[in-house]
Each structure stands twice: as structure tokens, then as C-alpha cells.
C-alpha positions as CSV (number, residue, x, y, z in Angstrom):
1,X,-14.2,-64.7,23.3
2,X,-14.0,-63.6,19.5
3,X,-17.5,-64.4,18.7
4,X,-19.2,-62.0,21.5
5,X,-19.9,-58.7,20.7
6,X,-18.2,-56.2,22.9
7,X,-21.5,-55.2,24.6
8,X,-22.7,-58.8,24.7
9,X,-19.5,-59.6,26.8
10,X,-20.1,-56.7,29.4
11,X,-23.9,-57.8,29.5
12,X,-22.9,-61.5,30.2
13,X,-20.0,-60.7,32.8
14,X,-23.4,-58.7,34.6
15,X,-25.6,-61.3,34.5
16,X,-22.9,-64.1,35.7
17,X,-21.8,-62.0,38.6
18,X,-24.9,-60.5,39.6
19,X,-26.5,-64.0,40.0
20,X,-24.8,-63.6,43.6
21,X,-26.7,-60.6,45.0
22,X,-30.4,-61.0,46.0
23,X,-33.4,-60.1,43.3
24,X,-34.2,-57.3,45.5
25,X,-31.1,-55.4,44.9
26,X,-30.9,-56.1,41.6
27,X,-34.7,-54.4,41.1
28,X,-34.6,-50.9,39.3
29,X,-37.4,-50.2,42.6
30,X,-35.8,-51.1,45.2
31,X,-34.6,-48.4,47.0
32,X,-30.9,-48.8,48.5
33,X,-30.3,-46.6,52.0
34,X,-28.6,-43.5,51.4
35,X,-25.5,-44.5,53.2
36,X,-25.4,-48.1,51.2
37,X,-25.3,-46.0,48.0
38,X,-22.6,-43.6,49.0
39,X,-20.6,-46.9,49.8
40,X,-21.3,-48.2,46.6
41,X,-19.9,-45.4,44.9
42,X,-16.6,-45.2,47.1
43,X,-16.0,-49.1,46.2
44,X,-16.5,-48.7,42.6
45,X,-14.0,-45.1,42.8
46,X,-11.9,-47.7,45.1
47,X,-11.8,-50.9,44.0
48,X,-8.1,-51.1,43.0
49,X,-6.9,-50.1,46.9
50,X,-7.3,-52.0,49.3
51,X,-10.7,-51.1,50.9
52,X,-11.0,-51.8,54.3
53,X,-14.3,-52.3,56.4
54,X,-13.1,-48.7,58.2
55,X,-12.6,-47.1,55.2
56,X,-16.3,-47.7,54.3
57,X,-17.3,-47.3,57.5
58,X,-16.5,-43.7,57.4
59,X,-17.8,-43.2,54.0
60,X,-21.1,-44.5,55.9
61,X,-20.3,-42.5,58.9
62,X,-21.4,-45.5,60.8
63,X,-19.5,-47.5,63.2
64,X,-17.8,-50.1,61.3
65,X,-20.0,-53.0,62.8
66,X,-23.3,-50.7,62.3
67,X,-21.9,-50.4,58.5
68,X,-21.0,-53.7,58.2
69,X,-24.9,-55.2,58.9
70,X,-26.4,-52.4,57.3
71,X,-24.4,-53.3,54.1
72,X,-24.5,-57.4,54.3
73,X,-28.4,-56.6,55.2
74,X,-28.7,-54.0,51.9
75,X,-27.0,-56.4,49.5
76,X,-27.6,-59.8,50.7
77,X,-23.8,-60.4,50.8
78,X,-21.0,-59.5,53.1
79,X,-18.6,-56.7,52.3
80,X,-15.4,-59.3,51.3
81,X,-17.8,-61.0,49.3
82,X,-18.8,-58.0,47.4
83,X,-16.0,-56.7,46.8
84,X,-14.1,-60.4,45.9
85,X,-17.0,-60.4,43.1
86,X,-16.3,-56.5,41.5
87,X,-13.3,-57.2,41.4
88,X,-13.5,-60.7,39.6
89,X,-15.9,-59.1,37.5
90,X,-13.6,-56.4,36.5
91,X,-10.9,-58.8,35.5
92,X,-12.8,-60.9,33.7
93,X,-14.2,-57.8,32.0
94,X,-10.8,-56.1,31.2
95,X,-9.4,-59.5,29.7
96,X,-12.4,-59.9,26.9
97,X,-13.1,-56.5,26.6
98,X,-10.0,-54.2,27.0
99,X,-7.9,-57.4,25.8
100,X,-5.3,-56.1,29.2
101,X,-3.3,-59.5,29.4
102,X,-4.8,-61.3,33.0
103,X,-1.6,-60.3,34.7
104,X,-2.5,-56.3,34.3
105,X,-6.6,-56.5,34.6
106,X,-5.5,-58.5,38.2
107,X,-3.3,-56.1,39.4
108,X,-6.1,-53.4,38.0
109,X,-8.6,-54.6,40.1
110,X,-6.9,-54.9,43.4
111,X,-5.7,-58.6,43.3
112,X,-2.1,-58.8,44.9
113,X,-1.1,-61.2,42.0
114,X,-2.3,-63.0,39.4
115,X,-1.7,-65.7,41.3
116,X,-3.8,-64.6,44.2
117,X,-6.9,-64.1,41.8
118,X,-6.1,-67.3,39.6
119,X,-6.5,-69.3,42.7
120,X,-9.5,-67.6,43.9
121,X,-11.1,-67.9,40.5
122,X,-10.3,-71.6,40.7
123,X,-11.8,-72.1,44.4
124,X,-15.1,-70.4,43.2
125,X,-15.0,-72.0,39.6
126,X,-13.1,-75.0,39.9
127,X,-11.6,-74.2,36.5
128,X,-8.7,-71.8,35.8
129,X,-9.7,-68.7,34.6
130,X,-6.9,-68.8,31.5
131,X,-9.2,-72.1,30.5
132,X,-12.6,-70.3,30.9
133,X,-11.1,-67.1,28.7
134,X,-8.8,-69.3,26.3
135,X,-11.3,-71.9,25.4
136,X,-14.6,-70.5,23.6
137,X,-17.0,-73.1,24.6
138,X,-17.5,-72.1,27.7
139,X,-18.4,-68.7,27.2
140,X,-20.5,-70.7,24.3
141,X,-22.0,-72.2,26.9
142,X,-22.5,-69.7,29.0
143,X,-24.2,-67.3,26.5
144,X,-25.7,-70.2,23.5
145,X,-27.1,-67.8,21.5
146,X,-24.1,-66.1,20.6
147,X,-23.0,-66.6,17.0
């Protein structure tokens, strides 16, 4: 993680993680529903709490299973999904960039633990996320132009 550029490291964690959502919400064009944007917004202010489908629900002012198709239909993901891969992002982010220890950027981004998001990161992975961050040939590999 030394040899990245601050700014390449934030542009590589967004194009890792937003490899998840469909190319159509990732297009400057398309046009997210009013109501999908305010939820946006409320999980990014949010994302250390512990957001609940009711809490964006209201933000929505949708029912919670109205808000909860509307969003999975907006984003191409479910809401646990999404908000599993901010937060993943965040940590990942706060580690190389803000150098927070992984303990602290967990707990930052709503994980219960660090164990909690170290065995997440491992199910979705299959590595540890102290080998991806420690170990410089894999964000080599993931960005090979990097110097």
C-alpha cells in the first residue's frame, strides 16, 4: 500500500467495489428515483449506525417492502448487500488511506468487531483482509500499473 498514490488508492477501492452494482447505476445519465437518492444520502450520513430497512423506509416514506423493491430494483443489489459493500469499502479505505489501524476503520464503519468484518471479508474474498492490506502484491495486482 506504499506505492499507491493517495488518490489512486480511493480510485481503486471505487472501482473494486463498484464492480458489484449494475452499469446502469454506475452511468453519470442514469437517473436514480428521487426517493432512492434521498436513501442514498441517509446511508452514506448513516453508515456507522446500524441502519435498519425501517429506518430507510421512512427516509423513502414508503412502506418498508415498497422501499425495499424500489431500492434492490434502483441499484441492482439488495439493501444488506449495499450497505455490507460501503461499509467494506470504507474500511478498506480508512486502513490505506487514513492509516486508522483495521480495528478502528471496522468499528468506524459499523462492523460490531473486527472480527465480524475480518470474517466477512474472508467469506467474500477468501483471503484475510490483514493479507490483502499487509502484502503489496495484491494491490499490485489489482492496480499493475502502479509504480
Amino acid at each position: 500500500n506504499q506505492h499507491l498514490p493517495k488518490l489512486e488508492l480511493k480510485e481503486l477501492a471505487e472501482e473494486i467495489f463498484t464492480g458489484i452494482l449494475p452499469a446502469q447505476a454506475q452511468s453519470p445519465e442514469f437517473s436514480l428515483d428521487r426517493r432512492v437518492r434521498q436513501s442514498l444520502a441517509f446511508i452514506d450520513d448513516q453508515l456507522h449506525t446500524n441502519i435498519r430497512l425501517d429506518d430507510v423506509a421512512a427516509v423513502m416514506s414508503l412502506s418498508p417492502e415498497r422501499a425495499r423493491h424500489l431500492f434492490a430494483q434502483a441499484i441492482g443489489a439488495p439493501l444488506s448487500q449495499y450497505l455490507l459493500w460501503k461499509r467494506i469499502k470504507n474500511v478498506i479505505y480508512a486502513v490505506l488511506h487514513d492509516r486508522l489501524s483495521l480495528t478502528e476503520a471496522a468499528l468506524n464503519a459499523g462492523f460490531s468487531d473486527q472480527a465480524h468484518f475480518c470474517r466477512i471479508f474472508k467469506r467474500i474474498f477468501g483471503l484475510s483482509p490483514k493479507m490483502l492490506l499487509k502484502n503489496s502484491r495484491f494491490i499490485q495486482f489489482l492496480n499493475p500499473f502502479a509504480e
